[in-house]
N, C-alpha and C positions, 0 to 999 in steps of 0.2 A: 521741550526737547526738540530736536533738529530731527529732520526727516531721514538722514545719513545715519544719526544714532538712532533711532527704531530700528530700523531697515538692519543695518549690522546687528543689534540685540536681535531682532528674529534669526537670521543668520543664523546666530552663535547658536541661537535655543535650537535651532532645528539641526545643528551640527551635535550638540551634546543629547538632546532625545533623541533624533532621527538616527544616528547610526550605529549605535549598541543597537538599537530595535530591528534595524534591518542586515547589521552581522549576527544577531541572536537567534532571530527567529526569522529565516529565510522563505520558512516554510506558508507566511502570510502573504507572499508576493509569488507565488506560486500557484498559477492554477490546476487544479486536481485532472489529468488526461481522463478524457470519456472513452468509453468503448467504440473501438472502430467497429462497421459493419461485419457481422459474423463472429463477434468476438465477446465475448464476457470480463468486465473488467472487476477483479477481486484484489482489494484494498486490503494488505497489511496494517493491524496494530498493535500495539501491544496490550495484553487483555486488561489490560488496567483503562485503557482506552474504548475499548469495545470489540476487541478484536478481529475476525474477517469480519467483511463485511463485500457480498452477503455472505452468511455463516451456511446457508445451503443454497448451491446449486443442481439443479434437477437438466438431465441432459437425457437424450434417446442412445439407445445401444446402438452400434454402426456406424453413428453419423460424428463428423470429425469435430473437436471440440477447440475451442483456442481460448485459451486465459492470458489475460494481461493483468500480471500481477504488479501494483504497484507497493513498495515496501517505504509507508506514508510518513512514520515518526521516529524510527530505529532501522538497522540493518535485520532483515529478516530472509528468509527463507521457503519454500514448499516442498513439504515431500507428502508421495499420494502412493504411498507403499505397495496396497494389493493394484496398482497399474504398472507399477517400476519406474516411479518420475520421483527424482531428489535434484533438486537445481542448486545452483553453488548460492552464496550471499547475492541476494539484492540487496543493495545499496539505497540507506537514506532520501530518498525522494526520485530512485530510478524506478523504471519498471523491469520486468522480462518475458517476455511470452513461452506461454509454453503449449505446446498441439500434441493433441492425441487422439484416438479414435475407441473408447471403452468396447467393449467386445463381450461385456457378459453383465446382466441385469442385477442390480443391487446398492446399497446402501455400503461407500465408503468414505472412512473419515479419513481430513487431510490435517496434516499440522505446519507449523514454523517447527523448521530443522535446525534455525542458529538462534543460541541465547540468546534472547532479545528483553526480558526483564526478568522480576523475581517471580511472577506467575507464568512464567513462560510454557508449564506443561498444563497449561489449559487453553492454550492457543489452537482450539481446534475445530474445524468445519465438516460439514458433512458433501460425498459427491453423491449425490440417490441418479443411477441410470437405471430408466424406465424405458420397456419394450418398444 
């Protein structure tokens, strides 16, 4: 074989593998955002997945709290009902921040607010504010 035909057969292979794999699953060429300083970052999945992660956050009463949720494999959601936080859809591999300041000592649970699979009413995490 001639060095022009490899070279084009690589080509071609890396045009019929490579780009279904990279329109399919974008989500591999994507790095996962880390938490900025002062911030908590809680990962959306869907429970079939593992769902949040972490599944409990432990934060002090008074002090302001900031989450960055990213919503990792489907469009998801947070609501943290006994605080009054329901965010709209986060979007497929965005995130959204959300700041609050807890104000009273206890164990609450947070969910995804938008359908996001067939298990979706066990999508749920815990907030524990300690004194």
């Amino acid at each position: 074989m001639k060095r022009v035909e490899i070279v084009a057969g690589v080509v071609v292979l890396l045009i019929v593998v490579g780009l279904p794999v990279f329109l399919l699953y974008p989500h591999f060429f994507h790095k996962t955002p880390h938490a900025r300083p002062g911030e908590i970052l809680l990962v959306a999945r869907t429970f079939e997945r593992g769902g949040w992660s972490p599944a409990k956050i432990r934060v002090k009463k008074g002090q302001k709290v900031r989450l960055r949720i990213l919503a990792e494999d489907v469009s998801h959601s947070f609501q943290l009902m006994h605080l009054g936080i329901d965010t709209t859809p986060i979007f497929t591999g965005t995130t959204k921040v959300v700041e609050f300041v807890p104000e009273r000592v206890g164990t609450f649970p947070f969910y995804c607010n938008t359908r996001c699979s067939t298990r979706h009413e066990n999508l749920m995490g815990l907030l524990i504010v300690e004194e």
